[in-house]
DRENVEXMI-284782 format. One record per residue: z, y, x of N, C-alpha, C in turn. Coordinates in steps of 0.001 Angstrom, whole numbers, plus 500000, padded with zeros to 6 digits. Each point is the difference from the previous one (the first is absolute). Layout:
N
ZYXZYXZYX;...
! end
This chain:
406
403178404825253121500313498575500128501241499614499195;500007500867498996501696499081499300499626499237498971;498810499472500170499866498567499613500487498948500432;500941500264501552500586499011500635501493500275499361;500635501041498740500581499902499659500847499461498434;498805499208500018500000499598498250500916498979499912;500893499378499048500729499367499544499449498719500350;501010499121500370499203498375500233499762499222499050;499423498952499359499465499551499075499955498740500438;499877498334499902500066498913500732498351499901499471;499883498908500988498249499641500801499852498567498611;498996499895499308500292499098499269497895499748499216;499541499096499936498890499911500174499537500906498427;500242499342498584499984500952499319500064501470500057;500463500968501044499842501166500222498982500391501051;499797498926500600499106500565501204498603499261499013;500135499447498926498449500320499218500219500896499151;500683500638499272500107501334499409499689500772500500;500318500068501300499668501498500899498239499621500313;499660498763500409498359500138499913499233500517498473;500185498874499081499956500039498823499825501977500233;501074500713499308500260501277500017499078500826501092;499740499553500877499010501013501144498686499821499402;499436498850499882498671499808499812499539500423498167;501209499896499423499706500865498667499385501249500165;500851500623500562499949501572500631499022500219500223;499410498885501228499305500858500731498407499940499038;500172498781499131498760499788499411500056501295498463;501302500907500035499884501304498947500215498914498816;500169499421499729500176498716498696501744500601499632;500500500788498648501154500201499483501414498590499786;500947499858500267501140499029499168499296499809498943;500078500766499116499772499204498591498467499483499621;498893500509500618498522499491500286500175498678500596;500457500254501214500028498302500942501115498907498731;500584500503499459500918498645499444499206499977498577;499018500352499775499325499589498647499112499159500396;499381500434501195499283499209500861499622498729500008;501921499468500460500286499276500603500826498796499000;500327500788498629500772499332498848501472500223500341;500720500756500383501448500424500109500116501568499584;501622500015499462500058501249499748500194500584501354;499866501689499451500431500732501750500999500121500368;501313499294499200501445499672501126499888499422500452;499552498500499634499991499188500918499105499815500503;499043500913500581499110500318501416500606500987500720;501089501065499456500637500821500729500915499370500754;500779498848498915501304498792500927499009499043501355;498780499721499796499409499208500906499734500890501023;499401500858499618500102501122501560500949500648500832;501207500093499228501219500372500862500424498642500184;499525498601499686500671498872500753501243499455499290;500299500484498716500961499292498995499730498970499321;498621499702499880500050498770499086498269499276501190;500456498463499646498768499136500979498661499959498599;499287499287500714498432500210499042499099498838500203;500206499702498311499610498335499654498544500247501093;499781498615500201498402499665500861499089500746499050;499513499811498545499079500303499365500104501444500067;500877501073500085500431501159499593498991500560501752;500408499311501113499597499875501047498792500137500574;499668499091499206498376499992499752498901500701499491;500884500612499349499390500912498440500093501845501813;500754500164500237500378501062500909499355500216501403;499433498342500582499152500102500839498877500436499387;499389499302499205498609500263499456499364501672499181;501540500363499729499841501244499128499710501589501594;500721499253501025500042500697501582498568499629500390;499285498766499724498860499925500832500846499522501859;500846499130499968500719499589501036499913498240500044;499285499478500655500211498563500477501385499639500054;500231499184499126501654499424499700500154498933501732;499068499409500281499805498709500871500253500886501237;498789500914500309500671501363501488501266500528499974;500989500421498406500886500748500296500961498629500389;500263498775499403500710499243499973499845498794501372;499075499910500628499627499329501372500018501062500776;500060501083500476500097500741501115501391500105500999;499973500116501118500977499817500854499777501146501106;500940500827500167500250501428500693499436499507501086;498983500267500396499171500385501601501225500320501412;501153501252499444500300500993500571501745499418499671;500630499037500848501239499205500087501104501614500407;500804500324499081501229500867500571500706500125500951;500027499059500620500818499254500875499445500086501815;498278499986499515498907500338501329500385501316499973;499451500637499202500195501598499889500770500615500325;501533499434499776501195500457500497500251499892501708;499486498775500101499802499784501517499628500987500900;498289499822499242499037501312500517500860501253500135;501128500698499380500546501042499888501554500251500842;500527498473500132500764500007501037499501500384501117;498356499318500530499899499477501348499014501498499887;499727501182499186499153501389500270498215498961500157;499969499402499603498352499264499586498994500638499067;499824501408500455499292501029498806498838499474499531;499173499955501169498809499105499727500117499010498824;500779499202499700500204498503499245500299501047498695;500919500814499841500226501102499076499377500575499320;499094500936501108498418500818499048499405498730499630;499607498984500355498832498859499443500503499857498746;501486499454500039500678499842498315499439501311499148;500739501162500712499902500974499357498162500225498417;499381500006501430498573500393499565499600498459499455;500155498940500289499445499044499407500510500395498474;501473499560499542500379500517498952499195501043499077;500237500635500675499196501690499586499157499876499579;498845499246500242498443499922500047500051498915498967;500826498970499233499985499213499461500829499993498933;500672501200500053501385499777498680499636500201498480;498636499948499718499367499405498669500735498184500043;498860499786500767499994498372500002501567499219499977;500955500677500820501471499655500765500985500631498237;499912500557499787500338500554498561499507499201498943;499126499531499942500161498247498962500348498932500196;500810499659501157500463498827500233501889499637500057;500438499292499690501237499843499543500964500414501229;499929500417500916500477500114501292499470501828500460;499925500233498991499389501540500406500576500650500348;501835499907499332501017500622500805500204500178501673;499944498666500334499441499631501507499498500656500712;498653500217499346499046500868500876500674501576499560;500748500673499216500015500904499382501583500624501167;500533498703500481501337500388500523499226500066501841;499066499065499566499051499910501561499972501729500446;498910500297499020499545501531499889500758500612500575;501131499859498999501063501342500434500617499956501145;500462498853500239500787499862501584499329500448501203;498457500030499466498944499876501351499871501716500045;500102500795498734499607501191499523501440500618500503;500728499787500196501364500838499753500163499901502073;499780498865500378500284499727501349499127500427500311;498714500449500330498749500820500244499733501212499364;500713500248499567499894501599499820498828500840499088;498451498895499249499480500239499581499773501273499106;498979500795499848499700501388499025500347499809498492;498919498350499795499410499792498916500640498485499383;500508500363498559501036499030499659499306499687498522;499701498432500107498931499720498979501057500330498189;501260499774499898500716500336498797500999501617500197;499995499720498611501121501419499598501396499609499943;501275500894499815500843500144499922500462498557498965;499743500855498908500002499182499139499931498611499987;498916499617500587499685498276500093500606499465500810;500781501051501036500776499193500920501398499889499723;500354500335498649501416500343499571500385498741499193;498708500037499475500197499367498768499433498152501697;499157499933500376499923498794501096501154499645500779;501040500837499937500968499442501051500843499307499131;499887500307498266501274499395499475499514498399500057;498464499574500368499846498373500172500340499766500922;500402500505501203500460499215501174501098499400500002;500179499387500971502132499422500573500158501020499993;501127500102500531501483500683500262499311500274501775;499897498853500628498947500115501373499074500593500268;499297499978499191498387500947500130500462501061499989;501211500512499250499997501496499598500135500221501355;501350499454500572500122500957501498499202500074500747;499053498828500241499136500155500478499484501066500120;499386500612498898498894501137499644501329500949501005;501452499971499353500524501437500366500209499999501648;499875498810500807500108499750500995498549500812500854;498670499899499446498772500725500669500058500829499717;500477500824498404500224501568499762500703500346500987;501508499463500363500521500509501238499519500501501277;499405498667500167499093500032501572498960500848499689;499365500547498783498979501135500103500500501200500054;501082500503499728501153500946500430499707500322501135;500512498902500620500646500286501498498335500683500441;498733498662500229498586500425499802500169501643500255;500213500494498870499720501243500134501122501179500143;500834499936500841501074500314500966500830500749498954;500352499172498710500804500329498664501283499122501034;500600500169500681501242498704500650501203499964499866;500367501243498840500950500108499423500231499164499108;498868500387499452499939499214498393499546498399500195;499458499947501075499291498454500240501348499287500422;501233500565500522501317499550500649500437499752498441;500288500958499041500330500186498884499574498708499465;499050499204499719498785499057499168500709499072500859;499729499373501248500222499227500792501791499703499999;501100501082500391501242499087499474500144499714498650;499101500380498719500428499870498455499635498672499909;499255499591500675499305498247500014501292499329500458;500428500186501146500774498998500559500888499867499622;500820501050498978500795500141499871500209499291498388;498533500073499348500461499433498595498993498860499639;499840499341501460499019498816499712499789499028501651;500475498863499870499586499214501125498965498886499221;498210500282501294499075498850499498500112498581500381;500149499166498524499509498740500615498679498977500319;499229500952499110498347498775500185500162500712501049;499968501344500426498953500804501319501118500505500925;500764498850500762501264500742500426499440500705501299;499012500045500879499571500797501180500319500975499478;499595500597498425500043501748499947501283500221500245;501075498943499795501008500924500261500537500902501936;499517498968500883499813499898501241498684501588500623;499249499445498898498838501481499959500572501621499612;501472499992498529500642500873499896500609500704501002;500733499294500563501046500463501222499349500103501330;498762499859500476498817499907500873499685501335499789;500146500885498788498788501040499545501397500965500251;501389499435499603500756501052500185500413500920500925;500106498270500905500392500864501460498449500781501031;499277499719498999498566500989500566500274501393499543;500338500138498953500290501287499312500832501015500121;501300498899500498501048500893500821499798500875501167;499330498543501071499608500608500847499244501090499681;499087500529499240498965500817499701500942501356499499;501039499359499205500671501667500046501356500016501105;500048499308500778501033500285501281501230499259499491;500323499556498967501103499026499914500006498827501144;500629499768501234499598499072500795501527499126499927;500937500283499486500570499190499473499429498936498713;499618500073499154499445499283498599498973499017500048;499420501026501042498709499163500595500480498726500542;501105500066501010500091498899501108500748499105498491;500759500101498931500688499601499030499000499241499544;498514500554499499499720499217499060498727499137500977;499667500371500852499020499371501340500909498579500208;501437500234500255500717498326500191499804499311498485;500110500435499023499809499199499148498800499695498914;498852500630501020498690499406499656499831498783501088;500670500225500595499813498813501549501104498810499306;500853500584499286500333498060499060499344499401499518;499170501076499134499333499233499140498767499368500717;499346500544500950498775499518500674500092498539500957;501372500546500449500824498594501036499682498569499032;500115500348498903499966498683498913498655499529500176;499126500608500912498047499616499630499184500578499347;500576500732498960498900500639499581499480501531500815;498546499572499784499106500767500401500317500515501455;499585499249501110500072500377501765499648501127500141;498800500718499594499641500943500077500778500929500207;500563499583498550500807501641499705501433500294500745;500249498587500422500901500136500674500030500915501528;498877499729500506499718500439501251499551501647499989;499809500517498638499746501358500162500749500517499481;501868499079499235501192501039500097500607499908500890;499481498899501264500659500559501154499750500856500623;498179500336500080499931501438500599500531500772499541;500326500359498521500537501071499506501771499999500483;500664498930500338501268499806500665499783500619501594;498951499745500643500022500437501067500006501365500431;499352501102498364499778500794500371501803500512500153;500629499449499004501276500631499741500524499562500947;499985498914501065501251499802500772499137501055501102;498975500196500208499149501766501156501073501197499237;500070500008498977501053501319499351501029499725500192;500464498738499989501548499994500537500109500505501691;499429500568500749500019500165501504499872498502500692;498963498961499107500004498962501227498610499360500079;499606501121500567498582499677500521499557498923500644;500421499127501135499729499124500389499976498451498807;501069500203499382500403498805498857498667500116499242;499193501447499890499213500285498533499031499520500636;499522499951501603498538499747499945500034498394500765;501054499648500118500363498099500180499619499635498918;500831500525498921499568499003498634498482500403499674;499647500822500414498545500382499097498910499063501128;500457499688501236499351499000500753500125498540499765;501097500150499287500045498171499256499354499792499318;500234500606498957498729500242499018498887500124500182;499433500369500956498719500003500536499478498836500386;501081499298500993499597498409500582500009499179498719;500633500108498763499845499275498414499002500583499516;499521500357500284499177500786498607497710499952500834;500253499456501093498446500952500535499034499615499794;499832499156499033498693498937499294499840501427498822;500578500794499323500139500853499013500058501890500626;498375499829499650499671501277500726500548501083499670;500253500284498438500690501041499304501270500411500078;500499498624500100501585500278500662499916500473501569;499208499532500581500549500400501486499619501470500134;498603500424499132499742501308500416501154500707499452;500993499142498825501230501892499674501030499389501286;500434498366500190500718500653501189500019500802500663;498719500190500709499599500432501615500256501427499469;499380500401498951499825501180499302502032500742500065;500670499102499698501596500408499725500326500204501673;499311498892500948501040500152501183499199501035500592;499097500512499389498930501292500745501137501572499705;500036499368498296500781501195499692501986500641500648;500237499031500256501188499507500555500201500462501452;499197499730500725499576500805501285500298500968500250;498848500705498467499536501796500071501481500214499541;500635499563498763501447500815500014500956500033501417;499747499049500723500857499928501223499948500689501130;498623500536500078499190501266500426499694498744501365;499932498625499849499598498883501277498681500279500041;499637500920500388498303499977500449499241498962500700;500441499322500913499571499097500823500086498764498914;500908499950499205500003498318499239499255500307499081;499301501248499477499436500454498793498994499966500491;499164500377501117498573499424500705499748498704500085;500999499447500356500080498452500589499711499199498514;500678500621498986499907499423498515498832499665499499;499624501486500174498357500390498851498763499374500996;499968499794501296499199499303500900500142498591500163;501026498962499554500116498918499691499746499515498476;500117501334499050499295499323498779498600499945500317;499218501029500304498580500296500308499715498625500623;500573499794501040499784498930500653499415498787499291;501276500133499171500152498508499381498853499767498299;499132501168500201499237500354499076500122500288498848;501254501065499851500488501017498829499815500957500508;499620500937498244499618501259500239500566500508498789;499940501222500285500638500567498931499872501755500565;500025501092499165499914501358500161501480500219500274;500731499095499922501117500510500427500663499526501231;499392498768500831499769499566501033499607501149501002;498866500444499586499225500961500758500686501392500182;500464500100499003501029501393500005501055499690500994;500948499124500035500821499332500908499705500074501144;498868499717500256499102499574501762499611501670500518;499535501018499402499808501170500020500931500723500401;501573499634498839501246500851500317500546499766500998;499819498696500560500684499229501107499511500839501805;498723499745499620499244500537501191500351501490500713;499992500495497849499791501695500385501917500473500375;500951498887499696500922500352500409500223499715501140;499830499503500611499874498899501780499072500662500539;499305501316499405498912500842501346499021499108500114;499481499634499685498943498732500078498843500223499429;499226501492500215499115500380498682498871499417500326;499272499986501253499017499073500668499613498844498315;500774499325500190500441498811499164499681499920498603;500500501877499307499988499546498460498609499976499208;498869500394500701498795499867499405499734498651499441;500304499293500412499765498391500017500657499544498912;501117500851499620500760499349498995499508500389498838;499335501411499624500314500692499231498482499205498891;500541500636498772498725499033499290499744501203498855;498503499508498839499362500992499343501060500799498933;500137501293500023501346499815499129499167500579498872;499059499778499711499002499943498546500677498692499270;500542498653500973500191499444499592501608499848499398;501073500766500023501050500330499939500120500576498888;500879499584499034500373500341498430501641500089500035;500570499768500930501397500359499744500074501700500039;500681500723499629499962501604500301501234500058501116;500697498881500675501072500450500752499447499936501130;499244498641499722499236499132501747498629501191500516;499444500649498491498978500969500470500682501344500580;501066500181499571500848501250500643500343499527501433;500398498931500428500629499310501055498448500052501018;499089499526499280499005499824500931499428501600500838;500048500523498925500076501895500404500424500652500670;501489499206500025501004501191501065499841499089501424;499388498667499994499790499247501176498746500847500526;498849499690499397498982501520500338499949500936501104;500710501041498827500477501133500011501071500183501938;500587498629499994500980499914500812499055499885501553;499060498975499402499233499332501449499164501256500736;499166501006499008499045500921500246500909501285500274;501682499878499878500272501587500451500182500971499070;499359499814498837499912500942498845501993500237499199;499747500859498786500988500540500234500072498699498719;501623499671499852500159498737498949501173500781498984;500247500909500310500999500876498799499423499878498229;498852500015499598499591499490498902500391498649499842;499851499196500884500545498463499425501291500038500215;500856500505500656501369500136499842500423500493499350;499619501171499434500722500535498558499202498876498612;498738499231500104499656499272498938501506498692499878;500191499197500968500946499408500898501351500216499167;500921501320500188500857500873499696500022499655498697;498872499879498897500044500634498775500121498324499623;499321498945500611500553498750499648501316499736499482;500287500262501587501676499865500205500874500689499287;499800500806499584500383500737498981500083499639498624;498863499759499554499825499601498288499828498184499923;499667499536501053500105498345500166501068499334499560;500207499150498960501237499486499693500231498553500043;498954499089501261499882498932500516500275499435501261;501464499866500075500648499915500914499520499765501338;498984498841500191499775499633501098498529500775500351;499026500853499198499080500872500120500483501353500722;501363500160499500500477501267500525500450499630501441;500661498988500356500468499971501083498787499702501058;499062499467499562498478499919500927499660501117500095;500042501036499573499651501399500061501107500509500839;501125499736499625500841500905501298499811499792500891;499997498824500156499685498867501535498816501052501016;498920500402499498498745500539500197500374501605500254;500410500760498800500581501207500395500547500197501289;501309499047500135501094500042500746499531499815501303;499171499178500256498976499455501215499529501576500591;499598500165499285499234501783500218500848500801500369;501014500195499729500910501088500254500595499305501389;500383499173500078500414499430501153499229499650501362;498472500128499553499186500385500943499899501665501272;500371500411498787500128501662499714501168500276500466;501289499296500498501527500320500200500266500658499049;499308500249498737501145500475498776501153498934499351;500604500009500602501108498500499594500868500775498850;500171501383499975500561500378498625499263499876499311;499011500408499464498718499304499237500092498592498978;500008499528501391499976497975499973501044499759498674;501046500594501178501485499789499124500198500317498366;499372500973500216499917500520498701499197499287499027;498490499543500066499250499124499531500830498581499422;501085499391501670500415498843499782500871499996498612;500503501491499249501123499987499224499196499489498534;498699500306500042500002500259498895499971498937499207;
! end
């Protein structure tokens, strides 16, 4: 991706038809000096029109559609389907669905979207949708994207380096995604798209939290909450407060963490997605507190309230099987064919393993080796939580203790 590191170049319409101009040469195998005999120009000045140094009389224009086999009237009347601005939304507010449709619509069409004067559009569409989704298959090369970023703003660029970031993090790079994410803030404030900046410091204090900085976190969590206080985007506001809530549960104030995550709840319950990660945080919040009774009471009032989730069910299971309540956990327990996490399928195992009597030392040393090589702060501490539970069942409290250090 150090195409997100190319020199900036200003956005200027003459270059963003050079750079078409120049693709569709290519792609039609037609040479510089073939196409400008073509066309009646020498091949500098088709080399100056494609890097965007010099503009191009109407007739010269004309002569370049027709020599492409490109409708001058489609490239010059067309208007981007796919608004930056929705998209960005879509990516504040996690709207994947709205995302893949861009994605693959694009995809399936970037013949047609590639002759029209706005192709950049769809081309910055692509990528934002491609970089924030994590996609295999990336319709350009290196190259074309090196030489495509020098048509953008100064804006677009970060843009792009803003989803490279967030595909970082994506794929638990959170060093380097921390790395990407302060180089933005630090050498660029947006003005068409100022949410991203509110979205920056939103992603930071997620990240912190994720590697145990719970100072930085609560640092940059208050000052995604300035920027959101201003209106933009409710949403997002309401899911850096869960992420605040989790940190004021790490500060030792459990009661404060699951008040606010109940406010939020009474704001938010028309919006199913949000309420299922609340319930989901004050489930988890519980289990660190080892509150068994509020951690039943939790995962049986989401159910209730007609959320589900495999991690609901795991909750309602652990709750029971810690409270002696085994009668009970059949009811909870669900197909774990259907289970793709590898922690929640380990979790569901040693619940098992736990209910039937059998011996659970294989999932405790699997467990062990988490905790061990896991370098996701709040994954590891859900795992001790679980260990520690066990040993303390067991009166091994040196054990526990020991677990608690690590």
């Amino acid at each position: 991706m150090s195409f997100l590191e190319t020199e900036y170049t200003s956005h200027h319409d003459s270059k963003c038809f050079g750079f078409f101009l120049r693709y569709h040469r290519k792609k039609q195998n037609l040479s510089l000096n073939y196409f400008a005999d073509m066309i009646g120009i020498t091949p500098s000045f088709l080399s100056d029109i494609e890097h965007g140094k010099k503009d191009v009389a109407e007739y010269t224009k004309k002569k370049i559609f027709h020599e492409l086999f490109i409708d001058q009237e489609t490239y010059e009347n067309h208007v981007c389907k796919f608004d930056i601005v929705t998209i960005l939304q879509a990516i504040l507010e996690f709207d994947m669905s709205f995302l893949h449709e861009v994605y693959t619509d694009i995809e399936d069409n970037m013949d047609i979207y590639m002759e029209t004067s706005v192709f950049h559009q769809y081309i910055l569409a692509y990528t934002l949708t491609y970089l924030f989704e994590d996609h295999k298959t990336f319709f350009f090369d290196e190259v074309f994207m090196k030489n495509f970023i020098c048509i953008l703003d100064i804006e677009e660029q970060h843009l792009l380096s803003v989803c490279y970031a967030y595909n970082l993090e994506k794929n638990k790079s959170w060093k380097e995604a921390q790395k990407e994410y302060n180089k933005i803030i630090q050498n660029y404030k947006f003005t068409k798209y100022q949410a991203i900046d509110a979205w920056l410091y939103f992603r930071l204090a997620e990240l912190n939290l994720h590697l145990g900085d719970i100072y930085h976190s609560l640092v940059y969590c208050e000052k995604a909450d300035e920027y959101l206080k201003k209106g933009l985007y409710l949403k997002r506001m309401y899911y850096n407060l869960v992420t605040k809530a989790n940190i004021v549960f790490l500060l030792h104030q459990y009661d404060d963490a699951i008040s606010l995550l109940d406010t939020i709840l009474k704001k938010c319950e028309k919006d199913d997605k949000l309420c299922l990660h609340i319930l989901n945080n004050k489930c988890a919040i519980a289990l660190e507190q080892q509150d068994y009774p509020s951690l039943l009471l939790y995962a049986k009032q989401a159910k209730t309230a007609g959320y589900h989730s495999a991690y609901l069910s795991f909750y309602q299971v652990f709750a029971y099987l810690c409270l002696h309540d085994i009668e009970k956990i059949k009811e909870s327990f669900i197909d774990m064919k259907t289970i793709t996490d590898p922690i929640l399928q380990l979790m569901f195992s040693y619940c098992e393993h736990q209910i039937k009597g059998e011996d659970v030392s294989k999932d405790m040393k699997q467990m062990m080796d988490w905790i061990q090589n896991e370098y996701d702060f709040q994954t590891k501490k859900f795992l001790k939580t679980i260990v520690m539970q066990y040993h303390e069942q067991h009166s091994d409290y040196e054990q526990a203790y020991f677990i608690s250090k690590l």
